[in-house]
C-alpha positions as CSV (number, residue, x, y, z in Angstrom):
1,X,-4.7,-14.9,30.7
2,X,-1.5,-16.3,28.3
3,X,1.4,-14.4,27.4
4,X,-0.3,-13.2,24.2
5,X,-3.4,-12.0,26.4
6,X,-0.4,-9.5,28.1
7,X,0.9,-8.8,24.7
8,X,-1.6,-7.5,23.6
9,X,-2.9,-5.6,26.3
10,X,0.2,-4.1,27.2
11,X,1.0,-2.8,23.2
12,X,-2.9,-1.3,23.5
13,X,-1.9,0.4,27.0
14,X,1.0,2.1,25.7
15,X,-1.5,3.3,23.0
16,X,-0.4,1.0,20.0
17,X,-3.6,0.2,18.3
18,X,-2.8,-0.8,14.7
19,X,-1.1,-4.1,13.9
20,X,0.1,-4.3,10.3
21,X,0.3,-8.4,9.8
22,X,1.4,-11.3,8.1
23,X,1.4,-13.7,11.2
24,X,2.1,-18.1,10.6
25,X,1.5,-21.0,13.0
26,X,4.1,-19.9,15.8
27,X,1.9,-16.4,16.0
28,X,-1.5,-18.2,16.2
29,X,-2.1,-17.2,19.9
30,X,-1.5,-14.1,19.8
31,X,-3.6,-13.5,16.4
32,X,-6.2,-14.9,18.8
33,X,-5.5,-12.4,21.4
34,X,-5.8,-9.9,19.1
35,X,-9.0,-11.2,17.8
36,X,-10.7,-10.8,21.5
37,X,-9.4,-7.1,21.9
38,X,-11.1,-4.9,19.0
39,X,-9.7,-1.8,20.3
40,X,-6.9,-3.4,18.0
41,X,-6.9,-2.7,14.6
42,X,-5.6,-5.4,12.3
43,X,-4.5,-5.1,8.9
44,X,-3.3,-8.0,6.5
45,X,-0.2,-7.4,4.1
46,X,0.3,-10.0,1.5
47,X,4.3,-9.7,1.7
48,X,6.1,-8.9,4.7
49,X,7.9,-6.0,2.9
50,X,4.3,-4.5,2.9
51,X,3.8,-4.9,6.7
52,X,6.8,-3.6,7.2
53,X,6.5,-0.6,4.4
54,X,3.0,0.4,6.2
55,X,4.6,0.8,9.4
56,X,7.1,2.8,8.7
57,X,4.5,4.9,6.7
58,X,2.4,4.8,9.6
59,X,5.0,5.9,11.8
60,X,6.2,9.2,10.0
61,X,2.7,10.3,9.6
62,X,0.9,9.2,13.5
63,X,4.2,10.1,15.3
64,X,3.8,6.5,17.3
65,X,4.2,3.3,16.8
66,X,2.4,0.4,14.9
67,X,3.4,-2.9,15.3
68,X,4.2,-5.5,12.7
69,X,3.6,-9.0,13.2
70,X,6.3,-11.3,11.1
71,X,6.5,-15.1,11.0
72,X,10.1,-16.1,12.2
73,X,13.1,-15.6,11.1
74,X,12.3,-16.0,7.1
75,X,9.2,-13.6,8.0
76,X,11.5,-11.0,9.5
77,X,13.7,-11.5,6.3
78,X,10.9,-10.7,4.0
79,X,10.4,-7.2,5.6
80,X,13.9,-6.2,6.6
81,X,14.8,-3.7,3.4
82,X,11.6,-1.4,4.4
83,X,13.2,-1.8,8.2
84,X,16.0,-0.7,7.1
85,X,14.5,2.9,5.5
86,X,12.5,3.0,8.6
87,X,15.7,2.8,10.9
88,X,17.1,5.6,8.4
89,X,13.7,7.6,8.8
90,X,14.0,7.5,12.6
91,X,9.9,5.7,12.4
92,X,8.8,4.7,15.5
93,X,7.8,0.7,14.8
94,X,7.6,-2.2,16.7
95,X,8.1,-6.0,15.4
96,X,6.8,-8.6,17.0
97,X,8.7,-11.6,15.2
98,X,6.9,-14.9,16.3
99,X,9.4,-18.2,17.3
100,X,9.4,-22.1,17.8
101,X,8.4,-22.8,21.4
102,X,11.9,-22.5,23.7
103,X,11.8,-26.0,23.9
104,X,11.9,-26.9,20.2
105,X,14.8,-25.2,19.3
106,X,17.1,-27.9,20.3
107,X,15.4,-29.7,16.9
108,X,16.8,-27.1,14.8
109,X,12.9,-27.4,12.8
110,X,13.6,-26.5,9.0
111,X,12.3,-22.3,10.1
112,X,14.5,-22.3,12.8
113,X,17.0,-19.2,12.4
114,X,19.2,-16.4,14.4
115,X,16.2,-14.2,14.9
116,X,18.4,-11.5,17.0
117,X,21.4,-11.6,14.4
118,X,18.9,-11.1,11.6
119,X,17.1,-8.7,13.7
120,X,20.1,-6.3,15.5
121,X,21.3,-4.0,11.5
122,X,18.4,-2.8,11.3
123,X,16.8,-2.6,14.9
124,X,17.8,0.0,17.6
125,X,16.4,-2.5,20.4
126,X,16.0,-6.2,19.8
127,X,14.6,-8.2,22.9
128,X,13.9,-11.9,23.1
129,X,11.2,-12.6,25.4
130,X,11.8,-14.8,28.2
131,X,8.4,-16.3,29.5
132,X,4.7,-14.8,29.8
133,X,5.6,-12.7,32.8
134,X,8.4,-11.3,30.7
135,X,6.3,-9.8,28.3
136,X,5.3,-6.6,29.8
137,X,8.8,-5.4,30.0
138,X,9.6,-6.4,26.6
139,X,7.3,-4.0,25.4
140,X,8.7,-1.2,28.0
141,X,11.6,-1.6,26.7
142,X,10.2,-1.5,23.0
143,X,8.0,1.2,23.1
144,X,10.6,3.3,24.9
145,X,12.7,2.6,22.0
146,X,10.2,3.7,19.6
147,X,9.3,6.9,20.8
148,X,13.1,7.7,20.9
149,X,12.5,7.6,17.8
150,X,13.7,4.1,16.4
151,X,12.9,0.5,15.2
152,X,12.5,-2.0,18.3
153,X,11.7,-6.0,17.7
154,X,10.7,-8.2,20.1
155,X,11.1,-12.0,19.5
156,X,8.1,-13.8,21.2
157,X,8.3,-17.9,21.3
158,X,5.2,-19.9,21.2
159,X,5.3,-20.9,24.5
160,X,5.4,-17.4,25.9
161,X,2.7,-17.0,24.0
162,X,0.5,-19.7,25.2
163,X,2.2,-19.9,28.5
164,X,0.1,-18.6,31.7
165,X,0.8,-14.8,32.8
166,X,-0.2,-13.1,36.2
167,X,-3.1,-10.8,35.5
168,X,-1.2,-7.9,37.4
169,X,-2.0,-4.3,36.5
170,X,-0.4,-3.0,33.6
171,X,2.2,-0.3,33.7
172,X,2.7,2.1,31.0
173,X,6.3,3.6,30.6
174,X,7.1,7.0,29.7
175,X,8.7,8.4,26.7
176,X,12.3,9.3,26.4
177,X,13.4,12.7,27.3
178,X,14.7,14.1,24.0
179,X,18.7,15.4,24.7
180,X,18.6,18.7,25.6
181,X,19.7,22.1,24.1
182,X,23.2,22.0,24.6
183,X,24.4,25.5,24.9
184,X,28.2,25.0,24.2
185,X,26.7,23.8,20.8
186,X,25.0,26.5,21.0
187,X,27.5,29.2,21.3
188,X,29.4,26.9,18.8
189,X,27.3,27.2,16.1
190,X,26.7,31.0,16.2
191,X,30.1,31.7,16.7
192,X,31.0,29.1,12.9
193,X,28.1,31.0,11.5
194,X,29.1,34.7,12.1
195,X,32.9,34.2,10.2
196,X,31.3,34.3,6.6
197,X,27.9,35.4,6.0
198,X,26.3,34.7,3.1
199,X,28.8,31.2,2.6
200,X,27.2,29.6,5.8
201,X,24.2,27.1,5.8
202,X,21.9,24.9,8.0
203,X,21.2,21.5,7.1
204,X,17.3,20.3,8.8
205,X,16.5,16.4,9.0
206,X,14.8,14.6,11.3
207,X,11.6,16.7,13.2
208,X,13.6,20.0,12.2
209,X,11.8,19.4,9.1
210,X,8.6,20.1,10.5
211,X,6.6,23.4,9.9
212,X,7.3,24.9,13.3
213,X,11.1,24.2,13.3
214,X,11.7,25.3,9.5
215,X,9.7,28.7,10.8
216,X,12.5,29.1,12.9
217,X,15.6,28.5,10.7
218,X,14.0,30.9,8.1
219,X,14.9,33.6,11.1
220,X,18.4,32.4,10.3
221,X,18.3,33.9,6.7
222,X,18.7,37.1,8.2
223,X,22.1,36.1,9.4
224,X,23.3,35.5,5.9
225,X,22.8,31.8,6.5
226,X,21.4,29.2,3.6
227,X,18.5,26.7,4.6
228,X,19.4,23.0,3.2
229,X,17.3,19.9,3.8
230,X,18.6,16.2,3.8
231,X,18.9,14.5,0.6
232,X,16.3,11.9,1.9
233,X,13.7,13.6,3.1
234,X,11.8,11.0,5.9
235,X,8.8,13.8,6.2
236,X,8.2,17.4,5.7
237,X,5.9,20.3,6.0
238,X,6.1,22.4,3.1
239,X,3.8,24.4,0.5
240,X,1.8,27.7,0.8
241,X,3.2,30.0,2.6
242,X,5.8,28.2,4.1
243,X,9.3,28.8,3.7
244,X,11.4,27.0,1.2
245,X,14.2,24.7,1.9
246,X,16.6,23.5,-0.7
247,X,17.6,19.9,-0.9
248,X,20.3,18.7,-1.4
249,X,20.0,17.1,-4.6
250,X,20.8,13.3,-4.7
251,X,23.3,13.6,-8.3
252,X,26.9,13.9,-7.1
253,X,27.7,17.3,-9.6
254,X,24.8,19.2,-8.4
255,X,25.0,18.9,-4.6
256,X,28.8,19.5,-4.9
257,X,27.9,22.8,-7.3
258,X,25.2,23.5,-4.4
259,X,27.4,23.0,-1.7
260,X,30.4,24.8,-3.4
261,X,30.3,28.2,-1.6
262,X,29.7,26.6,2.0
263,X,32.2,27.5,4.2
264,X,30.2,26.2,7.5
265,X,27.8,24.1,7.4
266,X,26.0,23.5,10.9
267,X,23.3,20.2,11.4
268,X,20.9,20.2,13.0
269,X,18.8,16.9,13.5
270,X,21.0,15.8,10.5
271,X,24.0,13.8,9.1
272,X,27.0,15.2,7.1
273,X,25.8,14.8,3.5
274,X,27.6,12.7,1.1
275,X,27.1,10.7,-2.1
276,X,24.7,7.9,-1.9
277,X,27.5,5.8,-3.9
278,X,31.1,5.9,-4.4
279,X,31.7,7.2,-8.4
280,X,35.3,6.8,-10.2
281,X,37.0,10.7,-9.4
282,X,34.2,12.2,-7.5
283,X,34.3,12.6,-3.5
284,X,32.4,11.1,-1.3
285,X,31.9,13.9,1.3
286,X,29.4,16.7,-0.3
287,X,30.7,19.8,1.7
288,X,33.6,21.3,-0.3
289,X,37.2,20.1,1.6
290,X,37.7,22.8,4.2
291,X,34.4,23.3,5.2
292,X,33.6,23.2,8.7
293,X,31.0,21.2,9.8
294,X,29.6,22.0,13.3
295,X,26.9,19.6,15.4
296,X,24.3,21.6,16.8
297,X,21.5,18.7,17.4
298,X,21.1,15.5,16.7
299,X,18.0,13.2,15.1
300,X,17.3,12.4,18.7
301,X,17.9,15.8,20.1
302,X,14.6,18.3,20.8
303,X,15.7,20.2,17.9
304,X,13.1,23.0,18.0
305,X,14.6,24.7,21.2
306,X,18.1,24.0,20.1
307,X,17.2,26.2,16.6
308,X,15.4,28.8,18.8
309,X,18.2,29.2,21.0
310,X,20.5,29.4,17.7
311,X,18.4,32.0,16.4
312,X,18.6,34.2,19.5
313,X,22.1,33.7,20.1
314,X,22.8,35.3,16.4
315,X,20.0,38.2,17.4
316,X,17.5,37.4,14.4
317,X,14.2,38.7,14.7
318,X,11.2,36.8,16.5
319,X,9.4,36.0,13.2
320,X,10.0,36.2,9.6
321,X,7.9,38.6,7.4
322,X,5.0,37.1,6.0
323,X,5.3,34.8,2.9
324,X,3.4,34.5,0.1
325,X,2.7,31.2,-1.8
326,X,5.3,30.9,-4.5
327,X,3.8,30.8,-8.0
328,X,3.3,27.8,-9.8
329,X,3.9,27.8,-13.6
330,X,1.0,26.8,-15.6
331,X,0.3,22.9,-16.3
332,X,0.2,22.3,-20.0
333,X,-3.4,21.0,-21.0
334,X,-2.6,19.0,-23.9
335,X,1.0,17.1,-25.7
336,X,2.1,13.9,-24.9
337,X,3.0,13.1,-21.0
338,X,6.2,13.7,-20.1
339,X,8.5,13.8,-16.2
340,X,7.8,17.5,-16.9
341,X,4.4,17.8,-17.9
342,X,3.1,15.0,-15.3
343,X,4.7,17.8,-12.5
344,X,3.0,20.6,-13.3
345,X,-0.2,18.8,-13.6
346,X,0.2,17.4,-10.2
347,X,2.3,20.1,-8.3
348,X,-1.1,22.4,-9.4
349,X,-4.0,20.0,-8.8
350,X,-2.1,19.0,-5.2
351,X,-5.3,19.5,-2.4
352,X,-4.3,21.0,0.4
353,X,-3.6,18.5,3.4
354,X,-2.2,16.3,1.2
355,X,0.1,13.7,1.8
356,X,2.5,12.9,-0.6
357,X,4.2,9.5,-0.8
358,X,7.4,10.5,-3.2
359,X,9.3,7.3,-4.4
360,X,8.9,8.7,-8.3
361,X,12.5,8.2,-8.8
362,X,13.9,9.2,-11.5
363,X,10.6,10.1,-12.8
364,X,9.6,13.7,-11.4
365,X,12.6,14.7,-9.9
366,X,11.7,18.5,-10.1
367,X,8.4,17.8,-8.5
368,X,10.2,19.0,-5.1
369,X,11.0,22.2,-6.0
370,X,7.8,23.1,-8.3
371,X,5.9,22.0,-5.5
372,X,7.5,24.5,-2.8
373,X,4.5,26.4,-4.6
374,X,1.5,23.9,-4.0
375,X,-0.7,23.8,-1.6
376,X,0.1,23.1,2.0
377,X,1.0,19.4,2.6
378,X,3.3,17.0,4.0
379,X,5.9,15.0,1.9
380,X,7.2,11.8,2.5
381,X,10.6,10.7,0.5
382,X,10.4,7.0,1.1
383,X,13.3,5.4,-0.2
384,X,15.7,6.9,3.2
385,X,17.9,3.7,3.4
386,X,18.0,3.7,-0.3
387,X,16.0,0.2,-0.5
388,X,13.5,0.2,-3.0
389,X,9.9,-1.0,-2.3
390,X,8.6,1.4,0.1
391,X,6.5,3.7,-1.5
392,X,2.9,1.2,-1.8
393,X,3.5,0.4,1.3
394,X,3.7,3.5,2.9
395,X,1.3,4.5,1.3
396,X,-0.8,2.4,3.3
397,X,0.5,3.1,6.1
398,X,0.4,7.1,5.6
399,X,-3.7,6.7,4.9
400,X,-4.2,4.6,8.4
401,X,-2.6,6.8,10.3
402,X,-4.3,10.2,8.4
403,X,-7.9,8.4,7.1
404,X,-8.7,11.9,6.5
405,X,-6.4,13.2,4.5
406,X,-5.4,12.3,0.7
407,X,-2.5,10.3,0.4
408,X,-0.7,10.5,-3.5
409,X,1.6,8.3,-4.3
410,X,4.3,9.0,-7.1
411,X,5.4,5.6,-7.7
412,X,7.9,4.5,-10.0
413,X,7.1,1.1,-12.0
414,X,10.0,-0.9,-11.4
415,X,10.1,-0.3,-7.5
416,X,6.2,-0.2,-7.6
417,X,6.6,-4.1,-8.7
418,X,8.6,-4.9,-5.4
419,X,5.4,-4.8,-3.2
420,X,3.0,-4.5,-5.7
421,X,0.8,-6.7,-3.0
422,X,-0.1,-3.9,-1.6
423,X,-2.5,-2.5,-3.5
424,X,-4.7,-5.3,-2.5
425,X,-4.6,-4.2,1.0
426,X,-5.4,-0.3,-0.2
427,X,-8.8,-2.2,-1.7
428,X,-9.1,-4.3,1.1
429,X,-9.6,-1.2,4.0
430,X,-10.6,0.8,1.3
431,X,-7.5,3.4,1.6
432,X,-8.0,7.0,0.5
433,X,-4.7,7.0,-2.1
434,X,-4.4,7.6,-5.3
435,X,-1.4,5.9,-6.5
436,X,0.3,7.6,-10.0
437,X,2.8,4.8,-11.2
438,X,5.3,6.3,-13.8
439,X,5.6,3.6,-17.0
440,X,8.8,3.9,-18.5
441,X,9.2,0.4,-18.5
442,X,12.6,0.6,-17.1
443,X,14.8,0.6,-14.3
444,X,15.4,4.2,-15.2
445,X,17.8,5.3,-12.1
446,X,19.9,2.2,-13.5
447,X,20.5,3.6,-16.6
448,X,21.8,6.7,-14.9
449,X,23.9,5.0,-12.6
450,X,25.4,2.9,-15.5
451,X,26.7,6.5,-17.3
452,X,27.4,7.9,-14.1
453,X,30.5,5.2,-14.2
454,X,31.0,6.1,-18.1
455,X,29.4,2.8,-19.6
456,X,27.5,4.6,-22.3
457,X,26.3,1.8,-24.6
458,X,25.0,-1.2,-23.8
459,X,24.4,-4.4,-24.9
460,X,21.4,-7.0,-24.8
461,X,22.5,-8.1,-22.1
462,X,22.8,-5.2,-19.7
463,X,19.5,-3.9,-21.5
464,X,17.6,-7.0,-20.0
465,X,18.8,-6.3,-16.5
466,X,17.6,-2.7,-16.5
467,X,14.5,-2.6,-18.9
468,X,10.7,-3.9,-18.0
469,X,9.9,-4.3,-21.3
470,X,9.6,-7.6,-23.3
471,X,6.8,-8.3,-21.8
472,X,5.3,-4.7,-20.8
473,X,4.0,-4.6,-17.3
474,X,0.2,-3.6,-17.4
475,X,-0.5,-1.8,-14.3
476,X,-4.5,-1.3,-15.1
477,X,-4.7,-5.6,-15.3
478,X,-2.5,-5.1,-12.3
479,X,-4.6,-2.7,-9.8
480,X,-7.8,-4.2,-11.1
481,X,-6.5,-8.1,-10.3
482,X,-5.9,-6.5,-7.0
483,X,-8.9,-5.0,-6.7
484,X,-8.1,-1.5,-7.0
485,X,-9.7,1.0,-10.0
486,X,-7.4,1.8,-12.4
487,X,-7.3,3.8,-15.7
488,X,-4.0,4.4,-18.8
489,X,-3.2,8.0,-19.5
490,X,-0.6,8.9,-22.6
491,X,-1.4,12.3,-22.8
492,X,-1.4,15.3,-20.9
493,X,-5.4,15.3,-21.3
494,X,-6.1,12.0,-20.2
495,X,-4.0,12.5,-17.2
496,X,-5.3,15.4,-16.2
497,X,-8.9,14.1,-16.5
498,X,-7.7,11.0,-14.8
499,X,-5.9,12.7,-11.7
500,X,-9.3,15.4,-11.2
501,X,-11.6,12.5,-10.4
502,X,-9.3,10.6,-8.4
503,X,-8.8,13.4,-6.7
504,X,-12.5,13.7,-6.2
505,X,-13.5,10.2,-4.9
506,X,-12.5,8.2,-2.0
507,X,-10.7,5.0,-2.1
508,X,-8.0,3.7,-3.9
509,X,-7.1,4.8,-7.1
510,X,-4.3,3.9,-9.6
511,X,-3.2,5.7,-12.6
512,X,-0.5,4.6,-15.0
513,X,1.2,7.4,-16.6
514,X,2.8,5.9,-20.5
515,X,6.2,8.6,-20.0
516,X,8.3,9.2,-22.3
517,X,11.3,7.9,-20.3
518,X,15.4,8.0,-20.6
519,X,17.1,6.0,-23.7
520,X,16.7,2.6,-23.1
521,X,18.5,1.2,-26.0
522,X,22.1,2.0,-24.4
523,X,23.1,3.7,-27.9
């Protein structure tokens, strides 16, 4: 038995059994451990942003880890951004980054890098591994900081790899305790809550977006208190009956008009909102100045109990009456296919159980709130570091880890072109997704941003930084070179028709949605 032997059996004893991969020469051992062990699931990506995309997927929807497998340092590289959203989702993942052989380092070989500098922004754990009998507390260590939740990475040279390891029986650690309900918070919280009824609010992230804990908080409204969820949403249960949640909403002016009236605003299992980006004159705290903001849990705290506890400390009732499912407004059936249009059409044709993979962008952004009214599913905003290139990815990931649920993916084009490699690997494992990109051919959110700081007309040369025209991207020669089905819809018909029988076949399907997008001429 080699080190890469003890890798591998120790990842599968801690129960990680899917290895998202795009390994090189300093990995070749342990791709052949991984070969002998078929309990492992292996699954190629074409980019590294991919691997890393998928696992992060994978890890909001399966609750556990995958692992990646990433060439060196340049490897790691290639996949960091999708780390980073993953770290900012609180995903449970696990890199294993392959090296040169201890002993070659001294050559400074043209891939040698800082693996562990590269590594630490956007890991919570980052271990180099020092020999094959090393290797089974590396991934102690790892998986520990996984299930916290978090990003670990484990460095593994070659010759740990290939080196000889005892074949001692393996031990499997156990999960982190989750911090406990804190009752000063507790008492805290209430206490902030009662002063102005009615100008109070929770704000959910983390697992206090889950069905169970958002139950709970919807006891709260009978305190006078508002329900707010994070801006970036990392995964949450929502549709049918269950209760609403408004989101903060990512334009500066309308979270500060939602948040206006907030005198305390208590978190629980999330961070103080503010503005994704500094804008001339506007603030970059969200809560009004004055209002008092009050910690009940964190994103690692057991924040179920914690919301109970709140909830019987301000002497709600044990249950909120029953819901119905809010209406949806009719979908239009014919007209040309526009943001609006496109979200009726899906927020009514959503199957229940579905997942939805949300990096639309600017494209859809009502599709939130109309679906509050769709059928039950889980929803998955995917840009939560605010790096682009997720959503394909994830996709992927969110269909291994749930083979038999639908995953939909609303995909913006211009992000969708990031990690557009991963359509191949949707064909390749045959992946139940249907993937809608939205053609606008533009960096759309750009041209937003570039009036949000009062530049209002623009010249050939900013219009050829934010528009994907000149050529057109074709996303049906796209899919299809990737060996996904495809098919062009312009109207609201032919979208329609389009989304019904994807949505009533497995495998991967791609639909490119012509929109009538935002002025891209800059006059």
């Amino acid at each position: 038995m080699n080190g890469a032997d003890r890798l591998c059996d120790s990842l599968l004893a801690h129960g990680v059994d899917v290895c998202f991969a795009n390994p090189g020469t300093s990995e070749m051992h342990f791709v052949a451990a991984l070969d002998a062990k078929p309990a492992m699931r292996c699954i190629l990506g074409l980019f590294e942003g991919v691997v890393t995309g998928a696992a992060d997927g994978y890890g909001r929807m399966a609750d556990r880890p995958a692992v990646t497998l990433l060439h060196t340092g340049p490897g790691l590289a290639n996949g960091l951004a999708n780390l980073h959203n993953a770290r900012r989702a609180r995903s449970p993942l696990i890199n294993i980054v392959g090296d040169h052989a201890s002993t070659h380092l001294k050559f400074d070989a043209p891939l040698t890098t800082d693996i562990e500098a590269l590594a630490r922004p956007m890991s919570d754990y980052v271990r180099r591994i020092g020999g094959p009998d090393d290797v089974e507390a590396g991934v102690q260590g790892a998986w520990r900081a996984a299930m916290a939740p978090g990003v670990a990475t484990l460095i593994l040279p070659a010759d740990s790899a290939w080196g000889d390891a005892a074949a001692t029986p393996l031990n499997k650690s156990s999960p982190p305790s989750p911090g406990k309900v804190d009752e000063t918070k507790v008492r805290a919280a209430a206490l902030a809550l009662r002063k102005a009824p009615g100008r109070v609010g929770v704000l959910l992230g983390a697992r206090a977006l889950r069905a169970d804990c958002v139950a709970i908080a919807d006891r709260l409204r009978g305190a006078g208190v508002r329900v707010f969820g994070e801006m970036f949403i990392a995964r949450m249960e929502r549709g049918g009956a269950r209760a609403p949640v408004e989101r903060i909403p990512y334009p500066v002016d309308l979270a500060l008009g939602l948040l206006a009236e907030i005198d305390v605003l208590v978190l629980v299992g999330a961070r103080a909102p503010v503005a994704f980006f500094a804008y001339p004159g506007k603030p970059g705290a969200l809560a009004r100045e004055g209002c008092e903001i009050v910690e009940l849990a964190g994103p690692l705290d057991d924040v179920k109990p914690a919301l109970a506890a709140l909830a019987d400390e301000l002497a709600v009732k044990r249950a909120s009456p029953a819901r119905a499912t809010a209406a949806l407004p009719e979908a239009p059936t014919q007209g040309p296919l526009t943001d609006e249009a496109m979200t009726l059409i899906a927020a009514n044709l959503l199957p229940e159980g579905a997942i939805v993979c949300d990096e639309a962008l600017t494209s859809m952004r009502n599709f939130f709130h109309v679906s509050q009214g769709s059928a039950p599913h889980d929803y998955l905003m995917l840009d939560t570091g605010g790096a682009i290139g997720a959503g394909i990815p994830a996709m992927v990931g969110a269909a291994v880890a749930c083979p038999n649920r639908k995953v939909i993916g609303l995909q913006a084009d211009g992000s969708g072109m990031y990690t557009v490699q991963g359509l191949w690997t949707m064909a390749r494992e045959n992946l139940d997704v249907v993937v809608i990109v939205f053609a606008n051919r533009a960096y759309a959110i750009l041209h937003h941003e570039m009036r949000n700081v009062g530049v209002n007309h623009f010249g050939r040369n900013a219009r050829r930084m934010l528009n994907l025209d000149e050529p057109a991207l074709d996303w049906v020669m796209l899919a299809r070179g990737l060996g996904v089905e495809a098919g062009r819809a312009e109207t609201c018909e032919e979208f329609t028709r389009l989304l019904k029988g994807a949505l009533g076949r497995r495998g991967p399907f791609v639909i490119e949605a012509v929109v009538w997008g935002p002025d891209t001429t800059g006059t």
